[in-house]
KOLDRENPA-213627 format. One line per field, with one value per residue: residue number from 1; x, y, z of N, C-alpha, C in turn. Coordinates in pm, whole numbers, plus 50000, padded with zeros to 5 digits. Each point is the difference from the previous one (the first is absolute). Layout:
<recs>
i [NUM_...] .
n.X [X_...] .
n.Y [Y_...] .
n.Z [Z_...] .
ca.X [X_...] .
ca.Y [Y_...] .
ca.Z [Z_...] .
c.X [X_...] .
c.Y [Y_...] .
c.Z [Z_...] .
</recs>
This chain:
<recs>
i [1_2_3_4_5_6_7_8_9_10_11_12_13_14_15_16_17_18_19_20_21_22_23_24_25_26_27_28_29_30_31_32_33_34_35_36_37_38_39_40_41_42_43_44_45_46_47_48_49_50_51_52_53_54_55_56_57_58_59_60_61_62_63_64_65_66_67_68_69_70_71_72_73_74_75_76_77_78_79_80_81_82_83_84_85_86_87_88_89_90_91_92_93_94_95_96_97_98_99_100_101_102_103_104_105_106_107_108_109_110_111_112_113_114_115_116_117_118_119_120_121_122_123_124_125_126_127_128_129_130_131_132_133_134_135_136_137_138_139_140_141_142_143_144_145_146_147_148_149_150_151_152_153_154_155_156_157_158_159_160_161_162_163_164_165_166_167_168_169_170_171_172_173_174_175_176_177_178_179_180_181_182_183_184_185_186_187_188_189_190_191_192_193_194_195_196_197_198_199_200_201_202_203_204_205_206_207_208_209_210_211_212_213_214_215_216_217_218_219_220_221_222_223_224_225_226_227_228_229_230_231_232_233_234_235_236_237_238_239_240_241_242_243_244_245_246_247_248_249_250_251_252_253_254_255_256_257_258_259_260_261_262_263_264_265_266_267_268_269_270_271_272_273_274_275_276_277_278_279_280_281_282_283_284_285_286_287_288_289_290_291_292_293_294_295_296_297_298_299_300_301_302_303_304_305_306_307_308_309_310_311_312_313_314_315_316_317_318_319_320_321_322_323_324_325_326_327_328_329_330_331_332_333_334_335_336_337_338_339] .
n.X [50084_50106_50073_49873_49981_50133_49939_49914_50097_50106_49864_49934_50151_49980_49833_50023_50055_49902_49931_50096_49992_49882_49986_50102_49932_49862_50091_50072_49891_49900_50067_50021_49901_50037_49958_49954_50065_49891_50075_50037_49975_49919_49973_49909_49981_50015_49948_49895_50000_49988_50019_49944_50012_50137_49944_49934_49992_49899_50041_49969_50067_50093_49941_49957_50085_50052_49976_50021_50118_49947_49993_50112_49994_49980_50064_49985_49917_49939_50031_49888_49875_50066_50038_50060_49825_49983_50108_49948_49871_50024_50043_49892_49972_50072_49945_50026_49954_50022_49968_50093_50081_49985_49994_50161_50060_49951_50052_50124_50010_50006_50116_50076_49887_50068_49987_49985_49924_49917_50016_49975_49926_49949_49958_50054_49946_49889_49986_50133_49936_49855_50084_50121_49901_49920_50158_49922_50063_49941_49927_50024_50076_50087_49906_50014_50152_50022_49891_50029_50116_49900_50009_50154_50094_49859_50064_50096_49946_50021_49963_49978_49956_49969_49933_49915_50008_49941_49946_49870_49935_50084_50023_49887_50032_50090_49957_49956_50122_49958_49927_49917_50005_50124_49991_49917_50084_50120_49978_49955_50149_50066_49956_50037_50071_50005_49938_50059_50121_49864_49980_50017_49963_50197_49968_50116_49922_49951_50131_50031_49886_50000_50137_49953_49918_50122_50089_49931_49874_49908_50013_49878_50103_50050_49910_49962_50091_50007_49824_50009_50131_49878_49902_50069_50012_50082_49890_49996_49874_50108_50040_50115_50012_49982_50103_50065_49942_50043_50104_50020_49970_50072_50069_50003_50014_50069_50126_50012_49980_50052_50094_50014_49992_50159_50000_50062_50126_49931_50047_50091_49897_49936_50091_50023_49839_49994_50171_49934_49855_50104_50014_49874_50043_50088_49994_50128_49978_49910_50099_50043_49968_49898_50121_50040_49871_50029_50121_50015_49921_50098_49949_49995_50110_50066_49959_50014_50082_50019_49964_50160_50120_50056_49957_50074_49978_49828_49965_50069_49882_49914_50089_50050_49869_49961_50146_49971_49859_50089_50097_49918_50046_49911_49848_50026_50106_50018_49982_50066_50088_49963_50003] .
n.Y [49880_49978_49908_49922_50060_49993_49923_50051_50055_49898_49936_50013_49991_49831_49985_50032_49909_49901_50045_49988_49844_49957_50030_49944_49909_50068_50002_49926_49953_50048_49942_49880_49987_50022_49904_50080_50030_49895_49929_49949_49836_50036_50076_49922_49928_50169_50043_49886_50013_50153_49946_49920_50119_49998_50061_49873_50042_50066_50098_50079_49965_50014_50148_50030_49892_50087_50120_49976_49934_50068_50068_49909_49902_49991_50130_49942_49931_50125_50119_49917_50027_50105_49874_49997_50052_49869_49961_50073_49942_49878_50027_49999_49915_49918_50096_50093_50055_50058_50062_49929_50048_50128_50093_49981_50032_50118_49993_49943_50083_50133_49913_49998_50070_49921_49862_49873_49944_50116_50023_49859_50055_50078_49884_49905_50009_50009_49872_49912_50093_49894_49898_50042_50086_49901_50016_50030_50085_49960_50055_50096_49956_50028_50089_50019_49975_50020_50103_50054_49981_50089_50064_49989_50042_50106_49971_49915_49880_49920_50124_49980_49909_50027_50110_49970_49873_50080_49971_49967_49887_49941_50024_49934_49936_50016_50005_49961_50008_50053_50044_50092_50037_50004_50035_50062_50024_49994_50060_50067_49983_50027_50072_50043_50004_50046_50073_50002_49982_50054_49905_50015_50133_49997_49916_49951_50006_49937_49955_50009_49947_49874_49957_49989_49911_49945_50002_49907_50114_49971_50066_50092_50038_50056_50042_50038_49997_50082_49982_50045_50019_50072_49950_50001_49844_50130_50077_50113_50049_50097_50039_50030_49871_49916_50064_50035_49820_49930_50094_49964_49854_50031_50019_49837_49948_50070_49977_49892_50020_50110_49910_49884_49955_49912_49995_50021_49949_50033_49941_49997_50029_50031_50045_50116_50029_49976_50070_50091_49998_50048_50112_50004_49972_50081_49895_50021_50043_49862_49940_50009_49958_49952_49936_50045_49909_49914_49982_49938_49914_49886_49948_50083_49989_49847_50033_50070_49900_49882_50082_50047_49939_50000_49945_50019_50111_50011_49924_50100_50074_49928_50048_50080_50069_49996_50022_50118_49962_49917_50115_50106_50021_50169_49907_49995_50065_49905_49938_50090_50024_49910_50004] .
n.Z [50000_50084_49951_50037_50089_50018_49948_50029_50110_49964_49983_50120_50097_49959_49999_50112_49986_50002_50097_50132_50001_49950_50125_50054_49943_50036_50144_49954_49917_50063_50091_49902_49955_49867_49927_49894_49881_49924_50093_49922_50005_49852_50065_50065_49928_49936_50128_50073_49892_50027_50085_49888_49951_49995_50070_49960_50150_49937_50004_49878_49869_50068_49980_49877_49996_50038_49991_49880_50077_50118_49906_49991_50005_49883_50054_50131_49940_49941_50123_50064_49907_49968_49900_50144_50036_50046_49953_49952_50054_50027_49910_49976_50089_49937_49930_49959_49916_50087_49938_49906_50129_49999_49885_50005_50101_49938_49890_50045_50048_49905_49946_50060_49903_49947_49906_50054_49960_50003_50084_50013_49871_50063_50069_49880_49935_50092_50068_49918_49878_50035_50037_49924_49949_50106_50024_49894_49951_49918_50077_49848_49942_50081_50060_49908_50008_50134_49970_49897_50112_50059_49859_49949_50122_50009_49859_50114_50081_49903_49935_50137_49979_49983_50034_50110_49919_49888_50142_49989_50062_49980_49856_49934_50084_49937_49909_50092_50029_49903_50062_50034_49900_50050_50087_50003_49909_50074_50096_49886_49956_50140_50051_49903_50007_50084_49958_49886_50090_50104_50076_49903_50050_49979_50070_49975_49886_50065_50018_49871_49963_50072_49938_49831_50051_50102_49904_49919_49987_50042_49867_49893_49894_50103_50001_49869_49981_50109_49972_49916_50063_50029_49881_49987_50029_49930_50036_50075_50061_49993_50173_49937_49901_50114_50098_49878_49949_50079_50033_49890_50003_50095_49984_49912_50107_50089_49919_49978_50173_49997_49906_50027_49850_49928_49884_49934_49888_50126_50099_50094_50037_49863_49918_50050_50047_49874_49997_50059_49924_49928_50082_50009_49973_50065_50101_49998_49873_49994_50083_49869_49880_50076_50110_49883_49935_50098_49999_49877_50095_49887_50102_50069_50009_50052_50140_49938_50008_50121_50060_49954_50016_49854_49949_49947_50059_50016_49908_49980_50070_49980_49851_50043_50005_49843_49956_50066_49965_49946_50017_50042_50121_49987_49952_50059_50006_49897_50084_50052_49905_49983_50122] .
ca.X [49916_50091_50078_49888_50003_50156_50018_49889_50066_50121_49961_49921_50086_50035_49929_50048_50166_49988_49897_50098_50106_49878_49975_50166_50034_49925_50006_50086_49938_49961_50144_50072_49968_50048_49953_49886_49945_49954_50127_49920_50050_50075_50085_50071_50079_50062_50115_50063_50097_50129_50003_50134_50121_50071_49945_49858_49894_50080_49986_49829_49923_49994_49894_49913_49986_49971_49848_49881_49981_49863_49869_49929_50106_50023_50129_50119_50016_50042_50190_50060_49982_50114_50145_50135_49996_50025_50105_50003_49971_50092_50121_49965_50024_50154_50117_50057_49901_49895_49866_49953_50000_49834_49903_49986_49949_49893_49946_49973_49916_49825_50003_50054_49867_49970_49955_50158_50160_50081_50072_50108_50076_50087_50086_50120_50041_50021_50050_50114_50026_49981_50042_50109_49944_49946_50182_50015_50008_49861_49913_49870_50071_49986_49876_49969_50021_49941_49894_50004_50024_49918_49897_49994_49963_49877_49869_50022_50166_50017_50067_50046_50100_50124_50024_50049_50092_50099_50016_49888_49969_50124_50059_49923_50026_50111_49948_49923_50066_50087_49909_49857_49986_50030_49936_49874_49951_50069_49871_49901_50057_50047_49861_49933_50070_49936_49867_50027_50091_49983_50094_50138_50086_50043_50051_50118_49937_49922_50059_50021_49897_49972_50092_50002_49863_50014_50046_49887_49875_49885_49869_49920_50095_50111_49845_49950_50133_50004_49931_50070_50120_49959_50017_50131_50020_50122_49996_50076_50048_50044_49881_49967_49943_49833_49938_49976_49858_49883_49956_49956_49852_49923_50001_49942_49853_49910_49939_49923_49896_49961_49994_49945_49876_49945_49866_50151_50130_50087_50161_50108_49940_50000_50092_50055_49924_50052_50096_49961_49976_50078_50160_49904_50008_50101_49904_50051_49920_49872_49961_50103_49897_49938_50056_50035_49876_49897_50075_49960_49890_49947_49883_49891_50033_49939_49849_49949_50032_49880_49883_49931_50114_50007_50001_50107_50051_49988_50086_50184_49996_49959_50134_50097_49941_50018_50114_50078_49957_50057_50116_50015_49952_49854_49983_49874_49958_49915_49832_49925_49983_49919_49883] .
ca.Y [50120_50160_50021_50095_50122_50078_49992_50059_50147_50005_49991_50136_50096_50070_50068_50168_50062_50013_50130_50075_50020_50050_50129_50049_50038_50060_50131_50023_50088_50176_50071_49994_50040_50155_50034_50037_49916_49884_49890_49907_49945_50031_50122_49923_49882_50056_50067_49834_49995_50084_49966_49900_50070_50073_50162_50010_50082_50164_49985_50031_49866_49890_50041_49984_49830_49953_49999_49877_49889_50044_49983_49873_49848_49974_50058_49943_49831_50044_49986_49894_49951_50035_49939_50113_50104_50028_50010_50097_50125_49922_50080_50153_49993_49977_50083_50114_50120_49992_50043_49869_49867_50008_49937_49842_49938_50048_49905_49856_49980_50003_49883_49894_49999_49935_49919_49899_49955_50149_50035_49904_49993_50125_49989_49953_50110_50136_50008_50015_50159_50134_50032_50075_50104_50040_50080_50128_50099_50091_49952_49954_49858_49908_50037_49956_49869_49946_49976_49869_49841_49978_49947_49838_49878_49984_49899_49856_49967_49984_50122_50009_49907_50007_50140_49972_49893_50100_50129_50105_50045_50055_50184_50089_49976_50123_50114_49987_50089_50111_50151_49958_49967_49848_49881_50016_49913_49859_49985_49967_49867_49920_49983_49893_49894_49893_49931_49890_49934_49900_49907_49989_50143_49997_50084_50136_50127_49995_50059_50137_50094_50006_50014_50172_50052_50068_50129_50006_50002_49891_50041_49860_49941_49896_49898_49889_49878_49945_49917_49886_49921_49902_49905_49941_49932_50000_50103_49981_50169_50024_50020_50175_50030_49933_50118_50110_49965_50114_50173_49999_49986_50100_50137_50046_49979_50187_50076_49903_49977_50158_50045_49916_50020_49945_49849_49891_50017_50145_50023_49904_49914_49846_49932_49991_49843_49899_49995_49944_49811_49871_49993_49951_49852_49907_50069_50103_50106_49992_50070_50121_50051_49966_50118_50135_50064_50079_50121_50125_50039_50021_49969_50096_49988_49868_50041_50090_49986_49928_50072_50142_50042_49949_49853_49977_50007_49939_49885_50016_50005_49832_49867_50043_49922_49852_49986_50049_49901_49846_49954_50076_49902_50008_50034_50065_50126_49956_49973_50091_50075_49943_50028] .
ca.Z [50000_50011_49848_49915_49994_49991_49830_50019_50018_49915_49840_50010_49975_49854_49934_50006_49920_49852_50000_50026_49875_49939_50036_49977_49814_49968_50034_49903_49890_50066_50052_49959_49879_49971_49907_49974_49895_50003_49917_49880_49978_49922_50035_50115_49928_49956_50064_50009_49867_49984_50111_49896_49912_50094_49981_49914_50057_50111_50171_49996_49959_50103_50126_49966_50012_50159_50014_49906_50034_50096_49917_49949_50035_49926_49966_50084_49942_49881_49992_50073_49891_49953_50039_50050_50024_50203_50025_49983_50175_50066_49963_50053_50126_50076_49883_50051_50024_50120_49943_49915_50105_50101_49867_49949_50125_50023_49911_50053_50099_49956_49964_50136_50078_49899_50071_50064_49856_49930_50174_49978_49924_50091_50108_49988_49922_50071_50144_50055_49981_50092_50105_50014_49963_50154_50019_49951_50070_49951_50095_49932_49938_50129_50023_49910_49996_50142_49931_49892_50041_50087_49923_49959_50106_50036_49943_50026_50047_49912_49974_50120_50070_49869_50049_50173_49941_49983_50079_49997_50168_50076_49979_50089_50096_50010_49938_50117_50034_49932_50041_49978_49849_49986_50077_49967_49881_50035_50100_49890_49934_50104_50028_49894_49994_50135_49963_49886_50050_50100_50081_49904_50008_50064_50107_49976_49980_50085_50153_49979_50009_50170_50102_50009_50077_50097_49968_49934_50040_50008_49951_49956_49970_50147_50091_49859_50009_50108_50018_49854_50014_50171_49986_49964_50041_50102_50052_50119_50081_50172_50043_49968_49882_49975_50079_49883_49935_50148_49978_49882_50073_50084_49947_49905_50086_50077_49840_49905_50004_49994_49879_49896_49964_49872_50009_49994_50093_50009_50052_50008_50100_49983_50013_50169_50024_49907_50053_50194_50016_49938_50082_50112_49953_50105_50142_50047_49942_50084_50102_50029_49922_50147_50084_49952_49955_50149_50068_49876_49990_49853_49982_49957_49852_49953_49991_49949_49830_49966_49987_49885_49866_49907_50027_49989_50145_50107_50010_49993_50127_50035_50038_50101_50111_50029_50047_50107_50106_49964_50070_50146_50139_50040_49889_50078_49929_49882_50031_50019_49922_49893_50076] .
c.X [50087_50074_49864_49999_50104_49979_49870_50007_50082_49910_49952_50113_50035_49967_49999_50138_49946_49945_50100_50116_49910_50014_50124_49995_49945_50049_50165_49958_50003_50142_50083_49930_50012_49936_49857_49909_50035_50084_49922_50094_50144_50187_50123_50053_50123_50138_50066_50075_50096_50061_50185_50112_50015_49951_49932_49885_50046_49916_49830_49896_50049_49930_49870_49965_49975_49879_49885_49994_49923_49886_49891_50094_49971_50127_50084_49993_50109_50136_50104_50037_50081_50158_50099_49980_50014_50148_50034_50019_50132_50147_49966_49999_50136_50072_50051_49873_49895_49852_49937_49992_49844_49912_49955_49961_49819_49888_50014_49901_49832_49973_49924_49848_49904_49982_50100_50064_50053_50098_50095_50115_50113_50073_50081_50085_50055_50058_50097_50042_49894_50003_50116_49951_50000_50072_49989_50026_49840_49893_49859_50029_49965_49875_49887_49994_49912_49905_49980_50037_49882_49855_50006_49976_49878_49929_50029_50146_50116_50104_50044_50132_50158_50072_50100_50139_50149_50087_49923_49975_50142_50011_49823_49992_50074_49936_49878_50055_50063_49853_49861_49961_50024_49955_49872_49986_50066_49868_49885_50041_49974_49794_49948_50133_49979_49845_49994_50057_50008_50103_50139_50041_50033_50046_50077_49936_49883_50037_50078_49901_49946_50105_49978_49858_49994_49973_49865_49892_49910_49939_49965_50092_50061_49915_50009_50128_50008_49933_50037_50082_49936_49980_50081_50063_50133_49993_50049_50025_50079_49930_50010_49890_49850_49947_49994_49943_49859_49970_49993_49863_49907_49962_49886_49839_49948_49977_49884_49838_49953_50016_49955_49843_49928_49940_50153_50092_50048_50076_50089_49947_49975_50088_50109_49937_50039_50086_50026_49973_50060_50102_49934_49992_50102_49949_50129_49989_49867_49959_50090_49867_49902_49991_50015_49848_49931_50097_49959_49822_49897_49876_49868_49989_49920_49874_49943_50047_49891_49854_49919_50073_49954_50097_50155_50101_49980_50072_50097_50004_49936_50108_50060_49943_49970_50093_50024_49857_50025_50142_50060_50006_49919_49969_49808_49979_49951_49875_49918_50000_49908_49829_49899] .
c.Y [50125_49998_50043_50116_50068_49965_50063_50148_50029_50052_50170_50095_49983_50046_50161_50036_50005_50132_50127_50043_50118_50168_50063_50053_50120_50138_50004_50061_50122_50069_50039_50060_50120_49962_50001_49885_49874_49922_49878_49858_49986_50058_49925_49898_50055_50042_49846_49963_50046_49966_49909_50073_50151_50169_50020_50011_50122_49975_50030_49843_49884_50037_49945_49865_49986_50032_49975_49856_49967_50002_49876_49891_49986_50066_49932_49914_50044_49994_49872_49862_50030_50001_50124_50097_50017_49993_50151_50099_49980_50059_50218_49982_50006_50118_50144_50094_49936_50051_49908_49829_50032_49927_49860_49918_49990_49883_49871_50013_49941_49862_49919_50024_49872_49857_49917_50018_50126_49969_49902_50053_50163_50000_49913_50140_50195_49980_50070_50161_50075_49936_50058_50115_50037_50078_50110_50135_50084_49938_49956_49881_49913_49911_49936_49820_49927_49984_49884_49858_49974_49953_49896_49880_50015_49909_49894_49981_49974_50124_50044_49911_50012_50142_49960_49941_50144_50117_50104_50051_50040_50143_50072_49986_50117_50130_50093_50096_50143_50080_49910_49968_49872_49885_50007_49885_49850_49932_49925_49886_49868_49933_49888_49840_49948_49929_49951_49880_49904_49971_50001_50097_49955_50022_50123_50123_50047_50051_50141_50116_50067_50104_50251_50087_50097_50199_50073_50046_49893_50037_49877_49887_49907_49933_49884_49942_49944_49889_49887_49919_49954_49887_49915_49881_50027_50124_50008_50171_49954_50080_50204_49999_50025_50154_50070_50006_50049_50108_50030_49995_50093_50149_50017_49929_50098_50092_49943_50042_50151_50036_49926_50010_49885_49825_49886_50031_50203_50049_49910_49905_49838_49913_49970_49892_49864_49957_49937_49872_49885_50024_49943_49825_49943_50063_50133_50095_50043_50121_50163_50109_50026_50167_50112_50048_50008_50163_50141_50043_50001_49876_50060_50068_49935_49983_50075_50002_49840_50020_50113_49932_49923_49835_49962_50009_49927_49839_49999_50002_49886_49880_50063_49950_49841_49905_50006_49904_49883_49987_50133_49914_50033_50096_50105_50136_50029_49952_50110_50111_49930_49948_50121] .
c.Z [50000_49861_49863_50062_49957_49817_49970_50000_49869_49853_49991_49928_49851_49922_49998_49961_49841_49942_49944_49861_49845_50037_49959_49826_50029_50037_49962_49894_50039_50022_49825_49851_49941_49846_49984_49895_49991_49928_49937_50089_49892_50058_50133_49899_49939_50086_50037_49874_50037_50127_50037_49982_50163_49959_49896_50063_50136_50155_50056_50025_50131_50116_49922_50011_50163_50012_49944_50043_50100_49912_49990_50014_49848_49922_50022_49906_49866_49988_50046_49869_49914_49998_50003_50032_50179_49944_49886_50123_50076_49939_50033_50144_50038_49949_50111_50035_50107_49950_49929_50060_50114_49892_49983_50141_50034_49888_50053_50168_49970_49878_50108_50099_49912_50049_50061_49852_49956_50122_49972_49888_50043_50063_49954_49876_50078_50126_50074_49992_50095_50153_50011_50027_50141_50020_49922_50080_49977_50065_49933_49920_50141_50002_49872_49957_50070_49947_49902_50060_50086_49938_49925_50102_50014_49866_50032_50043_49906_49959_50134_50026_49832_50052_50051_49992_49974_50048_50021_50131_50109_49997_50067_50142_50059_49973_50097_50072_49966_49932_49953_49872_49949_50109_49961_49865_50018_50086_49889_49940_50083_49978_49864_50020_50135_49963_49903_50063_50049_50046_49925_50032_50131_50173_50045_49970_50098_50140_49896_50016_50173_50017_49981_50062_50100_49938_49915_50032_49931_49883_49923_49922_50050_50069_49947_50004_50117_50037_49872_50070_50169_49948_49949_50099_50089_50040_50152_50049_50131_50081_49992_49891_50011_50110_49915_49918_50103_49996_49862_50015_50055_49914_49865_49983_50005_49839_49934_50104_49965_49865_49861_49992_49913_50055_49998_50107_49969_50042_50033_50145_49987_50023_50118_50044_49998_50065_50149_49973_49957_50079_50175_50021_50113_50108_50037_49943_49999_50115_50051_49923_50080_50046_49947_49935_50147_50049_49902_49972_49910_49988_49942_49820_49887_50018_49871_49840_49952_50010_49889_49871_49870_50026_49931_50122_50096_49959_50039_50168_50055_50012_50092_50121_50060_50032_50155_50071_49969_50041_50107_50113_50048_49900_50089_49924_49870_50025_50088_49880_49881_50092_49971] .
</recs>
């Protein structure tokens, strides 16, 4: 019954990376779009031609491919369909001009929103150039990449596990470290390859990720991995970690109950949740978890999110609970709060 539930939680989350990944094309579009008029198929097979031959496309036309390929998945098929044109991108990636390495970075990303086999076929062809890329001195190349490896690992393990194989998750691992921009999107990568991964994403990377939390805020991002790699068979918080998953907790309890509004997942609560109950599972966290929601007062809380809230939560708040009454040493205070 408990491994149906923990594969039960796991599917939910993937279905929202998938979302995620979807939404990501879209407000890449808005941020990034600068043209006006209506690109033809025609026109995308053209610049994928010219694609083949060295500065047989300008720097215009590799914005313009980036952003026609959001349009429709049938672009992506187009250029993908087109012999030498990813290793076209793939030589504008590795080359000198930093303007023609965002471009081209920017085109395999918005590829790499495409299906397993487009991704498979990226990630042996683009891998190994955009994980070097992570080291860039250009935060938008950087940044970018991350992106694109985060969207190929999100259509399947498969284009994940070949990444990963290449040095993918290590350097983002690293990359975690060196300003918000970049963690923010390593954070986005990391996040699809743990949930493609499963159980196959490595440990090692796993105590890399724990090990940079401490320094990390909780948001919805770091939530969402965080709870990804809880389930993870070799997961394992120490006991600063799990007091800082706590006041995380706490804090975004008291927001979520004064400021949230929506019917889904609207903040990083859920997932904190989530987190507690799969780290609730050994009676010494059990009961450490316990002690710190009676001292923090955050019952009343819980009161009041199973009573009013949108139902994604409250579940997220039922397993926790349910947890902390199957392995606490007094579980009394759950039966009076569900009284």
């Amino acid at each position: 019954m408990e491994e149906e539930s923990v594969r039960v939680i796991r599917e939910t989350t993937r279905n929202l990376l998938k979302v995620n990944r979807q939404v990501h094309k879209h407000e890449l579009a808005d941020v990034q779009r600068s043209i006006e008029t209506r690109i033809t198929p025609v026109t995308v097979a053209d610049i994928a031609n010219r694609l083949k031959n060295k500065t047989a496309v300008s720097l215009s036309e590799l914005h313009t491919l980036k952003n026609i390929l959001i349009e429709d998945e049938k672009n992506i098929n187009i250029v993908l369909s087109s012999h030498g044109s990813l290793r076209g991108l793939v030589r504008e990636l590795s080359g000198q001009d930093v303007r023609r390495q965002c471009a081209a970075a920017g085109c395999i990303c918005n590829l790499a929103l495409g299906d397993s086999k487009a991704c498979t076929a990226i990630a042996k062809a683009a891998g190994p150039y955009l994980v070097m890329a992570l080291d860039n001195l250009s935060t938008e190349l950087a940044v970018t990449c991350a992106w694109a490896l985060g969207n190929a690992a999100g259509a399947g393990g498969r284009a994940g596990a070949a990444l990963c194989a290449g040095g993918a998750c290590a350097r983002l691992c690293a990359a975690r470290a060196r300003g918000p921009e970049r963690r923010a999107a390593a954070q986005y990568a990391l996040l699809h390859f743990a949930t493609q991964m499963r159980d196959e994403f490595s440990k090692e990377y796993i105590e890399q990720i724990i090990e940079a939390y401490p320094k990390l805020d909780l948001d919805m991002t770091s939530s969402q991995l965080l709870f990804t790699i809880s389930c993870h068979e070799e997961f394992n918080l120490h006991h600063d970690m799990v007091l800082k998953l706590l006041d995380a907790t706490a804090v975004s309890t008291e927001k979520h109950i004064n400021a949230c509004t929506g019917t889904e997942i609207c903040c990083s609560l859920t997932y904190l949740l989530r987190t507690l109950a799969n780290v609730s599972v050994t009676k010494v966290n059990c009961d450490f978890v316990v002690h710190y929601l009676i001292q923090k007062q955050l019952l009343v809380y819980f009161n009041r999110i199973l009573a009013n809230d949108n139902s994604t939560v409250k579940e997220s708040l039922l397993w926790l609970l349910g947890n902390l009454f199957n392995f606490c040493s007094d579980n009394g205070f759950i039966k009076e709060l569900l009284s």
